[in-house]
N, C-alpha and C positions, 0 to 999 in steps of 0.2 A: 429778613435778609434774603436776598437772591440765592434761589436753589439750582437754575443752570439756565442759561442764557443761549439762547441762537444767534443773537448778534455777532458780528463779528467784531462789533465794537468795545464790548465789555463782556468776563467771564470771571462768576464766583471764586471766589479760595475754597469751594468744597468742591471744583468740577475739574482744577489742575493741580500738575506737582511738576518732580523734575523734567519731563521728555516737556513740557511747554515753557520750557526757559525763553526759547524766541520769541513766544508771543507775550507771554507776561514778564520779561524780565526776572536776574536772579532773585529778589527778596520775592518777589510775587508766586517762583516755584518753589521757593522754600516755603511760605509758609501756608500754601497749598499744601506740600508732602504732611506740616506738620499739625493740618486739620484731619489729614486723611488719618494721621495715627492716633487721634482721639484725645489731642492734646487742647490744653484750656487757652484758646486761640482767639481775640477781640475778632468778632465774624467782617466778614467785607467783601468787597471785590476787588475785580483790576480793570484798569480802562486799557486794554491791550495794545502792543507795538502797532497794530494796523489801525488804530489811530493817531496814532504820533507820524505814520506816513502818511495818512490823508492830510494833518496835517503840516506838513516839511513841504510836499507834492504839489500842494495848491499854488506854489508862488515859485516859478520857475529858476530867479535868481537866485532861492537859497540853495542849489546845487554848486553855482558858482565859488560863493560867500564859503562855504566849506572846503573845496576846492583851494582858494586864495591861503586861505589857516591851516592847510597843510602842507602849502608850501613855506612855513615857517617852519626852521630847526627848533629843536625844544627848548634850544638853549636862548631863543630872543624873546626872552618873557615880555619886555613892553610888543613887541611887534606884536607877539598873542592876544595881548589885553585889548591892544584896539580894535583888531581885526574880531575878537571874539567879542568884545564891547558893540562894535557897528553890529555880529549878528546877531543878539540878542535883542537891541533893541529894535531891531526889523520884526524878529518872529513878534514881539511882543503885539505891534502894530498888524498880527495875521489874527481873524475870526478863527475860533473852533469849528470844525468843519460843521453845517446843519445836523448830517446824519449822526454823528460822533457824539452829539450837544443834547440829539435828541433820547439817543440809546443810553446816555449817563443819567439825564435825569427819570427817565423810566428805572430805572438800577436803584435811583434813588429814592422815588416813590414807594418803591416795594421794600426796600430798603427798614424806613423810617423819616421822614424829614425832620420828626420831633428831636431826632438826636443829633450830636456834635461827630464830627470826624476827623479823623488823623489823614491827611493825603498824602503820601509819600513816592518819592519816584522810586523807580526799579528797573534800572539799567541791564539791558542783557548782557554789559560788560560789569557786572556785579554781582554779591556776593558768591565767586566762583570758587570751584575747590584750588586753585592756586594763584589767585589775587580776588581780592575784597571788593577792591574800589571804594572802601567804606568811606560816608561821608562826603562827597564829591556830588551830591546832586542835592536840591532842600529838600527838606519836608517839614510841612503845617500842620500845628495842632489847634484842636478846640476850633474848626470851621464848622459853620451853621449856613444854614441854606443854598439852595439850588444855585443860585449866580453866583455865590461864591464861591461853591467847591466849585464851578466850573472854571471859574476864573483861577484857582488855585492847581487846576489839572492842568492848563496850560503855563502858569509859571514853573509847575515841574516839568514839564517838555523843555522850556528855555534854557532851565537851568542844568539840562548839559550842557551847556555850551557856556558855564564859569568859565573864569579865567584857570581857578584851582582843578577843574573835572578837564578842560583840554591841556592844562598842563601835565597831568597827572596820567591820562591817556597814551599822551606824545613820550612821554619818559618809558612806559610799560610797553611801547613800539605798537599801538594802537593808533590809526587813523580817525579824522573826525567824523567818515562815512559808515566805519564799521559800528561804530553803538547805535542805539537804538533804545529807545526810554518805554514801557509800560510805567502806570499812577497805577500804586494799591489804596484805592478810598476803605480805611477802616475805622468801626465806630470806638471814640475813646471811651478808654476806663480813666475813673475819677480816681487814681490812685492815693493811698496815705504814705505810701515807699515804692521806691523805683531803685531801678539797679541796673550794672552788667553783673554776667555770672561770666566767669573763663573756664570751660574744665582742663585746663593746664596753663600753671600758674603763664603768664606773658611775659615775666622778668626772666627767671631762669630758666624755663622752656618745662620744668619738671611737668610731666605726663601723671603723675600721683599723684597730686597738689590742683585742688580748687580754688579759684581766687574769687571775692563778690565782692563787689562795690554797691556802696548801698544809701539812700541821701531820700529825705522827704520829699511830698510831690511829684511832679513830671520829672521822667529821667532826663528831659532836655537839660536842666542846670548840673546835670552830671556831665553827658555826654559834651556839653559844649566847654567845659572846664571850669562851672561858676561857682563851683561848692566844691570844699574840702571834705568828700565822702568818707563812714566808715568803710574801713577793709577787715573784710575776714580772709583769711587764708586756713584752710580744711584738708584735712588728708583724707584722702578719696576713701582707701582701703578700710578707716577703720570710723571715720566721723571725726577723730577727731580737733581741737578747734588750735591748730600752730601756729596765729598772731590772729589778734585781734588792736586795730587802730582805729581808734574812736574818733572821726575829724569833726571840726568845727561847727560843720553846716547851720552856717547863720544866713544863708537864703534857702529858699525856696521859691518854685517856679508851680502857682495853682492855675485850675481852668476855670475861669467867668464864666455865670449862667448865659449871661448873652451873648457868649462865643469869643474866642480866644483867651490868653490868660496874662497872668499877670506877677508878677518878681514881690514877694513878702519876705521880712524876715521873719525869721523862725525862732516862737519864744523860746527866751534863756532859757529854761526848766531842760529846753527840750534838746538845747544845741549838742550838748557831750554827754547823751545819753544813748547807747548805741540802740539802733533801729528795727533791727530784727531781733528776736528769741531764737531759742537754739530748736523750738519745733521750726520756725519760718526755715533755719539755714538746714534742717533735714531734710523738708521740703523742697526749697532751691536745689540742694546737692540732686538728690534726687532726678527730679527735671534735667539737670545736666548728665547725667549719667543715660537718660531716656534718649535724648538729643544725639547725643555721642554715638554711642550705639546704631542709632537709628540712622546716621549720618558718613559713620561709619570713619570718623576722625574728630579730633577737638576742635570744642563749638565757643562762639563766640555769642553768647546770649542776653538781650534784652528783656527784662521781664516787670514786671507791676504786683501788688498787690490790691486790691478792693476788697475791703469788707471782709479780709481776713482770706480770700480765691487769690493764688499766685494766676497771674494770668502772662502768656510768652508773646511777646511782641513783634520777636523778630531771632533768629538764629543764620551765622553764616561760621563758615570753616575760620579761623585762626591761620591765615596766611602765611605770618611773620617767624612761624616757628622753624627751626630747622632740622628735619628728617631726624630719627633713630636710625644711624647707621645699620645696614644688613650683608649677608644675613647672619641672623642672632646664633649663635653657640648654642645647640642642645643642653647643653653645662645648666646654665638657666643659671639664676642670682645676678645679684647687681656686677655690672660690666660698666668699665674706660676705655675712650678710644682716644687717640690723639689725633690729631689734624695732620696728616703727611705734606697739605700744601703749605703749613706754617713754616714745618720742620725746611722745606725746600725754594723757601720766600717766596711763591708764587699761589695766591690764595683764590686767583680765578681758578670757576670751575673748568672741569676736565671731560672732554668728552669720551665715550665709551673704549675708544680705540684708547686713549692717550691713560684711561685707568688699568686699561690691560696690560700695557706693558710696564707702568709703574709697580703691579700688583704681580708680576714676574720677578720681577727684581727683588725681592723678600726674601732670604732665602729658611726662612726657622719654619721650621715643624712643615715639613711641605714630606708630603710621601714621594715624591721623585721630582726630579730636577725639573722636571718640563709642567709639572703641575703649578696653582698658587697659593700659597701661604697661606691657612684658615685665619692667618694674624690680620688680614685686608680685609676691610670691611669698605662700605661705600654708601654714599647722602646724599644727597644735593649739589651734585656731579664732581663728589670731592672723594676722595682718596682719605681713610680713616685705618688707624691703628690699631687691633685691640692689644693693647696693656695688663690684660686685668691678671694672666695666668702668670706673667714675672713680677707681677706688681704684688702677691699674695707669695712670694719664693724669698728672703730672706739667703744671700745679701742685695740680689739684684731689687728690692723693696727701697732699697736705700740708694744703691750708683745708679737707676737709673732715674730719679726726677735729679738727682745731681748732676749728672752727662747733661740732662735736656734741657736743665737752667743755663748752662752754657749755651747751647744752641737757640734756645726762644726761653727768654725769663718767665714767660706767662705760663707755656706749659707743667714746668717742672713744678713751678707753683702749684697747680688747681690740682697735679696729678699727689701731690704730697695730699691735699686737702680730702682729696677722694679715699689713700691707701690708709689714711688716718681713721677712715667712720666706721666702729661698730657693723655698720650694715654691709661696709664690706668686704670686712673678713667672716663672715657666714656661711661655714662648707668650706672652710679655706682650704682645707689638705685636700679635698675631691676636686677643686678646680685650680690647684695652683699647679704650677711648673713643676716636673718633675723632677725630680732633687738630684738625677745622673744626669739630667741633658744639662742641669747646670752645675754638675762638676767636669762633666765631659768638655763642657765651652771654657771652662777657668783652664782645667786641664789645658788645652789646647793655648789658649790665648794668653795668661801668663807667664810662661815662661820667656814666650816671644817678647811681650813686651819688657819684661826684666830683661834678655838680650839685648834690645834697645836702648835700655835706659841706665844698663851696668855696663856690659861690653863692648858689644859690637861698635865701630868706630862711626862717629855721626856722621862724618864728610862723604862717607861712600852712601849714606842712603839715597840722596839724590840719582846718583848713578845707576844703583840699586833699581830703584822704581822705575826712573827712565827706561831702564833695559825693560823693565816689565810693561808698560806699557809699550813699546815698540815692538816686542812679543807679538804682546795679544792685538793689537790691532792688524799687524802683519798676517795672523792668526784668523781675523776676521773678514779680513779680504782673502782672504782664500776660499775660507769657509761658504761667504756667501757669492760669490764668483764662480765656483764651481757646482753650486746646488743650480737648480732648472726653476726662472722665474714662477712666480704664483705659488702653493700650495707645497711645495718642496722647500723652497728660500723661506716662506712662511717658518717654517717649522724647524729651520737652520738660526731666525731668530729667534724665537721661543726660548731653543735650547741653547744659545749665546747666552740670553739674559737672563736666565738659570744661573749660569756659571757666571757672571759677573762679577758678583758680591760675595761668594763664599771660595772664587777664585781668583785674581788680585787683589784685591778690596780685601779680603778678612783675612789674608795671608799675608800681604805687603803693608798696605796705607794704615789699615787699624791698628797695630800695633805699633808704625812709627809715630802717629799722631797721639795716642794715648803715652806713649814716653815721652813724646815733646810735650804734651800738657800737664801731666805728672813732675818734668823740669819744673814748666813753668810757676806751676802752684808751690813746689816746693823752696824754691830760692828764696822766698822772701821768709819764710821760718829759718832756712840756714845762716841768713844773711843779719837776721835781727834786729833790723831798723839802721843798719852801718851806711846802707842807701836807702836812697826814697826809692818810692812806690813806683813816681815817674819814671826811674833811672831804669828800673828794670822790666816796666813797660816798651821803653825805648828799646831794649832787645827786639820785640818784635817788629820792628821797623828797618827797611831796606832789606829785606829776605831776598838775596839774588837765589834765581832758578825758580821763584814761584809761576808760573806758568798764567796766573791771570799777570802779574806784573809784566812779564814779558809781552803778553799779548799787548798791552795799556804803553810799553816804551814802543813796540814797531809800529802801533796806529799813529803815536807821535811821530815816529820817523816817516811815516807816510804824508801826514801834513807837513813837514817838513823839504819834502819831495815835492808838494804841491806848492809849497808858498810863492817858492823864486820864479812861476810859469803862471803870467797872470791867464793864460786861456782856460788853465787847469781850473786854476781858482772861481773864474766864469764858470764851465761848464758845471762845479761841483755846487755854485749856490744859484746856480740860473733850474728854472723848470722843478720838475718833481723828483724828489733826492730817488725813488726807488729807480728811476731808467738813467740816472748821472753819470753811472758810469757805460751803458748803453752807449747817450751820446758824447761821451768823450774818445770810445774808439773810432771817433771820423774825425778826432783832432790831432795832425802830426803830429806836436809841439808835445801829446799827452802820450807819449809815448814808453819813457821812463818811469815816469809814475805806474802807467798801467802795468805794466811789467812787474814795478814791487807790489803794486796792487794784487794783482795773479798769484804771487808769493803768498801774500797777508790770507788771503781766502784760502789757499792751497790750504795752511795752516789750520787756519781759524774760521773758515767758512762754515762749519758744523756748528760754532756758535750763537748766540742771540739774545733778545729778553724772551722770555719766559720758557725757557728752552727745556724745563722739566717736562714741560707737555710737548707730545712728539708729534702734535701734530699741528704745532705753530712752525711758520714760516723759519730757518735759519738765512744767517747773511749770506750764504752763498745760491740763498732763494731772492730773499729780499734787501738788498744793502740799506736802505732809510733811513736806520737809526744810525748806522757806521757815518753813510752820507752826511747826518744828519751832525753827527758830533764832531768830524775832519772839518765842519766851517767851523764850528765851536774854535777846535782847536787852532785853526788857521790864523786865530788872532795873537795868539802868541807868539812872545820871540823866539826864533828857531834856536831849538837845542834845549828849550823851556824844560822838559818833562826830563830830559835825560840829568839835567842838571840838578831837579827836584829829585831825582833818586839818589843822585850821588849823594847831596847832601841829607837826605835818612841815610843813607849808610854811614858817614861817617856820626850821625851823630848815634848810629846805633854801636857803630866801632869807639866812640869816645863811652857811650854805656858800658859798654865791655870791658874799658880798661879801669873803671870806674870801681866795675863791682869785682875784677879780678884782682884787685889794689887791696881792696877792701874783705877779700877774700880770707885771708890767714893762711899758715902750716894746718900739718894736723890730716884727720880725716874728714871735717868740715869744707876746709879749704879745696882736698880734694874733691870732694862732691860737688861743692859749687864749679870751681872750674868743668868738670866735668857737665855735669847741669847746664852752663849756658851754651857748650857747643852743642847739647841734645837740642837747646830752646829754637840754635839760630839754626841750625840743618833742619829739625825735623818738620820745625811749623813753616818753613816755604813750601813745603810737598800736601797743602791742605785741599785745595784745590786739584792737584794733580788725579785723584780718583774721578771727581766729577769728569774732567777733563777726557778722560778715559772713558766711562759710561756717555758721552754725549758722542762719541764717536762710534759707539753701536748702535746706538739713538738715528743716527744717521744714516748708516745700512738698514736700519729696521725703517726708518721714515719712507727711503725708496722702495722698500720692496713690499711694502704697506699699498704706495700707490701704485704701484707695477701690478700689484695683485689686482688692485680696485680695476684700475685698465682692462684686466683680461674678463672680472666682474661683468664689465662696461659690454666688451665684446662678446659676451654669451646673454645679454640683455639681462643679466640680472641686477643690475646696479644700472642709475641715470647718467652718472660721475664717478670719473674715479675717486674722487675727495668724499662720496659717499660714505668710502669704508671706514671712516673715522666715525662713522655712527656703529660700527661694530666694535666685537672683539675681537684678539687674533687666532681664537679657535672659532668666534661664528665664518670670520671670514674665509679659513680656511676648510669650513662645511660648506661655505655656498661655492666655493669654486668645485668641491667635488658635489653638488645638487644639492642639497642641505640650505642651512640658515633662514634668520627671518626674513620677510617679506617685506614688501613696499610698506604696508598697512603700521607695522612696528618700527618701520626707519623712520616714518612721519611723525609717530607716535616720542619716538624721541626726541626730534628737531625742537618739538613742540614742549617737551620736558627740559632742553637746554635751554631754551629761551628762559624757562621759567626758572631752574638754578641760577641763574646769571643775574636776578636778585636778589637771592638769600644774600647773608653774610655767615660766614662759616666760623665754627668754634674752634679755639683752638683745642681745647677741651669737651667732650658731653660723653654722658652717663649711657645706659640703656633703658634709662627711666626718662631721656631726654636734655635731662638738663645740665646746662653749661656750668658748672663750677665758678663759686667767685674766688677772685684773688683775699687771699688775710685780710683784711682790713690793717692800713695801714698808718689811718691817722687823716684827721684833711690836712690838705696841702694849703701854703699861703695861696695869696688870690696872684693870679697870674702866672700862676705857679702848673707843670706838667711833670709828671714823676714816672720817671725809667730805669733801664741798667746802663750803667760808666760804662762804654763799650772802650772809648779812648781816649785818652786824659787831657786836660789842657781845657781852656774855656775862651770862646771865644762872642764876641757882639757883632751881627752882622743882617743884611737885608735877606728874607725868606725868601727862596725858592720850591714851590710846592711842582714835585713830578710826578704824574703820572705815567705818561708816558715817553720814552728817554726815543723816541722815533720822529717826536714832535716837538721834541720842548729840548733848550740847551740850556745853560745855567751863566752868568757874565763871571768874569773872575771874582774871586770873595763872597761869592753870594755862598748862603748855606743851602744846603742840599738837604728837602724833608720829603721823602720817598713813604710810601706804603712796606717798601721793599727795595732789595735790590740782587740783582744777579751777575755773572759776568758780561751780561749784556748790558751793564745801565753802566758798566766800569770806567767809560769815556769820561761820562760826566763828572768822575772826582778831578779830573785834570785843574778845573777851575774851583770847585767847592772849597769855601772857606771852614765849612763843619758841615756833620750829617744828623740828622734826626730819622729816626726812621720807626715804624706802629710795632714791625713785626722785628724781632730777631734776638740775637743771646751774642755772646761774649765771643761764638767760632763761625757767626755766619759770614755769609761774603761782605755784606757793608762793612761789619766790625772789623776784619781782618784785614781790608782795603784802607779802612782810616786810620787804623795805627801804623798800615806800610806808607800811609803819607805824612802823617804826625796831624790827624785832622780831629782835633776834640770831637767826640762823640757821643749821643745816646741813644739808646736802642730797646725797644718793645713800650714805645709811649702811646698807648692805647687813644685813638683820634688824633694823632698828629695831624692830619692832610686835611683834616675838619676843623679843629680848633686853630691851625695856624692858618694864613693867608698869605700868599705870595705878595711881597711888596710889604711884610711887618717887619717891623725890625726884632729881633729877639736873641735872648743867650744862651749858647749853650754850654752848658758845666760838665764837660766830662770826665770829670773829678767824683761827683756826690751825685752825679745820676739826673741829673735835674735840665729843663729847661724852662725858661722865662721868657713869658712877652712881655716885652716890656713897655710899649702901648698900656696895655691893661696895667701893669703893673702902674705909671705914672697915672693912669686914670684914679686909681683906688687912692695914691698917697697926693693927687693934685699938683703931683712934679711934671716937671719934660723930661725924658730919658737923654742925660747927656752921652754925645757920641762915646764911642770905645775903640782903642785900636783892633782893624783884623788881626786875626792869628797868624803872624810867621807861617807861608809858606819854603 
């Protein structure tokens, strides 16, 4: 084999590593670094990028032909396929260059000719430390001779340009001129066993857990999915062996003497007999552990055996996994953290600015108000909880995965499963909660809420809170009106969102919302089956004063305003919904509207979708979605929505007189009566806290970008929208000469791109791994299992949203969200039911659908995947359940006969 090469054309895997990723591509610097460390490596070369541009170079239209394929959105897969079909079959029809042709087979003289070789591509956009690209370009095994492998180094040059590597590209926001392809020609091993090794496990992300897939032959019939391989799964720390599945492996993929290979099956004796000894899997571990180490993150590893020699194929980073929240607690032992974006329906990541002020807002265990909570932790631009010191304190071990199944079914789940393991009660009294801060909190917080829930009168708490929220907002425009733009106002927010949550919020809102939920749980044990479940559900429905509801009746009244002026109605569905209301101020006619328009935003402008992060656009930046849901709504007959409310209220006032009927003497009787005026005052006021926090959110947004501006004007920043790559104490170092650099803001951009493919847990360990839900049983076929957020069942045509700025929903249709916030609240106006991935029994969808009577179910883990816009399917918000019912007449060979919509 080639000891080091002057060409420029080809260079050994003993003369490169990582810093030659652009010439040899990722697999070709990897397995460079992992000859350099004396690992048992099939020896080879690489035919380097600067051959793949002599030849791209030679033929002047394939500039073009790339050019053309990326003016295609990612989303026009036939357009990609032809356009990436036409260049493919052009390069195919280009010569390897002379020079390139000549320098390969000299590599391969020295080489060996008498041996077989693996030719594999090696994308400089691959195997990176955060994306793989795994699988997206070919590679040949068992090639023999000189015109072959050469003919085989140019089908791995074409084959970036699959349909699956430019598709796969254009989704990861890579261009078809940015890759660049190196060929690692290396000599095959004749394996007896092949395999992957993972050192953390891919399912549950756990960092302690080895996973090896293991199958006779070439690992091709693994890697490509043609064999049911054994699975070991190992725990790292001690060896030893935590499942072992024996699969079928009734093929096998061997290599022919006279080059390539060939698909056998595998004698019986040999099919369910597992493949590796427990020396091979010390072995393996091992190796993964070297890799890891060496890599300096979990590895995803290809490997062989011959002749008894594990030999490493190939190793790239584990992409898919999602970050161990940091940073970790001194404390040490197994740690929980929950997912803040579940708990706040918005599960996109968060950039740096938009985490700093979420992780202010915290108020437990903080040494002074202006500091952040050691409780926030941070991943994969996501906002994480740690759990683990109340979750070890006894009785908050028990109210809080209770609280949190309300809020996200899923959480409170995994969070019980975790507080449950042996491993994590180890050291419990050294790292749990200290047993005064939590009598000091009951202290404080019980009595309050027994005030609420024994005495104090329900009907003034609205009043109550109102006044407190016009307080503190009144409070807030002073505060930050009278502080001196930049580095002063900075620091007037800070110490606002200190006090936020341990002053309105844990004084006012928490303790009425926990005696309204305390009602509401408790009525139906009072009550004893005397009403249905439905009946006293229907309590929560028609909440006047709820503060999203009101928002949701004046955007009706604005369409409403609009309907009778058809110019209105032009200007609001002509051109691009965010400047509509732009150009409607140069239309006379629009003049009354604008006016109540000026009102709605005066109000309600601090609003939006995803408004927990403070550095998305609100409607009184961007109207779109507002725009966007007034034609929605414009289809309606005027007085629609106000008429929908009346009737929830009356049928929540006919619930009322239902269960006070049914009520009795007594002190039962009292309680219950007493009980539904907590239910109907306290849970309109759910919302009102948010409401409150997004109005700080809003002084803090502007003086975020005020600061960025004056950033701007001492040249330390490009943008003022820069500073969202800070935090609000970097940014308030670099206005006084301090903070990071250009060098570290780029360094971010570049770390956001790459969060913005994770998917986030709602759950994960400090061992990494995401917790499963109980096992609950399979589900029938066609069948999706969730929490009854809101009762009633309805059949009707899906609508999948993502985005409520783009997308509106027709009347009846069901509404199947990822989420929802008081930004997406337009669109229940027409939904016939909701479905939605993320949420519990108190988030904003759920409490939105039972104020409209709209069956629901909530935390259906793939909803927006498994269902498709344009299915028909039902939803049970009774038993938790939805059904497509497509599939379902698929399985039993029926039609799904129609269903009436659900009464609105």
């Amino acid at each position: 084999m080639i000891e080091r090469s002057s060409s420029p054309w080809v260079a050994s895997l003993s003369e490169v590593g990582p810093a030659d990723l652009p010439r040899v591509g990722g697999k070709g610097a990897n397995l460079g670094a992992l000859v350099a460390a004396g690992l048992d490596v099939p020896p080879g070369f690489c035919v380097t990028t600067a051959a793949f541009d002599a030849f791209m170079g030679q033929d002047p239209g394939v500039g073009a032909m790339l050019e053309a394929l990326d003016e295609l959105p990612s989303t026009d897969v036939e357009g990609v396929r032809e356009r990436a079909g036409a260049l493919r079959e052009h390069l195919r029809g280009l010569p390897v260059p002379p020079p390139v042709a000549a320098a390969l087979h000299e590599a391969l003289a020295e080489a060996g000719l008498e041996h077989a070789y693996a030719v594999r591509s090696s994308a400089t956009l691959e195997d990176l430390p955060d994306a793989s690209f795994a699988g997206q370009q070919d590679t040949y095994l068992e090639v023999r001779g000189g015109e072959e492998i050469e003919r085989r180094v140019r089908d791995g040059w074409v084959s970036l340009f699959t349909d699956r590597a430019v598709l796969y590209r254009r989704q990861q926001g890579f261009a078809s001129h940015a890759a660049r392809l190196a060929v690692v020609v290396q000599r095959m091993v004749r394996p007896e066993v092949s395999g992957i090794l993972f050192t953390a496990d891919p399912v549950t992300g756990h960092r302690g857990v080895c996973s090896i897939d293991a199958s006779y032959g070439l690992g091709e019939a693994l890697v490509s999915g043609r064999v049911n391989a054994d699975l070991y799964r190992i725990e790292r720390a001690t060896g030893a062996l935590l499942e072992l599945r024996v699969g079928a492996k009734e093929i096998a993929i061997w290599p022919l003497p006279e080059g390539g290979t060939e698909l056998r099956p595998v004698p019986p004796e040999d099919r369910e007999r597992r493949c590796l000894d427990e020396r091979q899997l010390a072995e393996l571990l091992h190796l993964g552990e070297t890799v890891e180490a060496m890599q300096g993150q979990p590895q995803d590893i290809e490997w062989c055996i011959e002749d008894g020699q594990v030999f490493l194929v190939q190793a790239r980073a584990i992409t898919s996994l999602f970050p161990i929240p940091q940073p970790a607690p001194p404390s040490g032992g197994l740690r929980v953290y929950m997912s803040f974006g579940h708990v706040q329906v918005n599960t996109a990541p968060l950039p740096p600015m938009a985490r700093s002020v979420a992780a202010h807002l915290v108020p437990f265990f903080k040494p002074s108000i202006d500091d952040v909570s050691p409780m926030v932790a941070s991943a994969g631009g996501r906002v994480f909880f740690d759990f683990t010191a109340p979750l070890l304190r006894w009785p908050l071990s028990r109210i809080i995965p209770l609280m949190l199944t309300q809020v996200e079914r899923g959480i409170g789940e995994r969070l019980r499963v975790v507080r449950d393991r042996p491993a994590f009660r180890v050291d419990a009294r050294r790292r749990a909660l200290p047993r005064r801060s939590v009598l000091a909190f009951l202290r404080l917080m019980v009595p309050r809420v027994l005030m609420r829930l024994w005495w104090a009168p329900p009907e003034r708490a609205t009043e109550d809170f109102e006044r407190t929220i016009e307080t503190t907002r009144n409070d807030y425009l002073e505060r930050f009106t009278r502080a001196q733009p930049g580095a002063e106002r900075l620091r007037v927010a800070i110490r606002c969102l200190g006090e936020v949550f341990p002053g309105p919020l844990l004084d006012t809102q928490f303790p009425i919302l926990m005696a309204g939920m305390a009602a509401w749980r408790l009525l139906p044990r009072l009550l004893r089956g005397r009403v249905s479940v439905a009946t006293i559900e229907a309590l929560s429905r028609g909440l006047r004063g709820n503060v999203t509801t009101e928002m949701d009746l004046e955007l009706g009244d604005l369409a409403d305003r609009a309907r009778g002026v058809p110019a209105v109605v032009a200007g609001l569905r002509s051109g691009p919904p965010r400047t509509a209301i732009q150009r409607l101020r140069t239309v006379p006619e629009a003049e009354a509207f604008l006016a109540a328009w000026d009102r709605f935003i005066a109000r309600y402008g601090h609003r939006g979708p995803g408004e927990i992060d403070v550095t998305v656009p609100r409607w009184g930046d961007d109207p779109s979605s507002l725009v966007t849901s007034l034609v929605g709504i414009i289809g309606d007959a005027p007085g629609a929505h106000r008429r929908r409310h009346e009737a929830a209220v009356r049928e929540a006032e006919a619930a009322q007189a239902e269960i006070l009927e049914a009520a009795g003497g007594g002190l039962r009787g009292r309680l219950i009566r007493r009980f539904v005026r907590c239910v109907r005052s306290y849970l309109a006021l759910r919302e009102h806290g948010k409401y409150l926090a997004m109005v700080l959110f809003e002084h803090t947004r502007t003086t975020v970008l005020e600061a960025g501006a004056i950033a701007v004007s001492q040249g330390r920043l490009e943008r003022a929208e820069d500073a969202w790559l800070l935090t609000l104490e970097e940014l308030v170092a670099m206005l006084e000469g301090a903070g990071p650099g250009a060098e570290e803001l780029e360094r971010r951009r570049v770390e956001e791109r790459g969060a913005a493919r994770l998917v986030p847990p709602r759950v994960i360990t400090s061992e990494g791994e995401q917790p499963p839900l109980p096992d609950a049983g399979p589900l029938p076929p066609g069948e999706l299992a969730g929490l009854a957020a809101s009762a009633g069942t309805v059949e009707g045509v899906a609508r999948v949203v993502l985005d409520p700025a783009t997308q509106v929903l027709e009347a009846g249709e069901i509404l199947v969200a990822p989420f929802t916030d008081p930004g997406w609240t337009p669109l229940f106006v027409h939904a016939g039911g909701l479905v939605m991935e993320i949420g519990g029994l108190m988030t904003h969808g759920s409490v939105v659908a039972r104020e409209y009577g709209l069956p629901a179910v909530v935390g259906v883990d793939g909803a927006t995947t498994r269902i498709r816009s344009g299915q028909r399917i039902r939803v049970d918000g009774d038993r938790g359940r939805v059904v497509l019912l497509d599939e379902l007449a698929s399985e039993q060979g029926t039609v799904p006969a129609p269903r009436p919509e659900a009464p609105r």
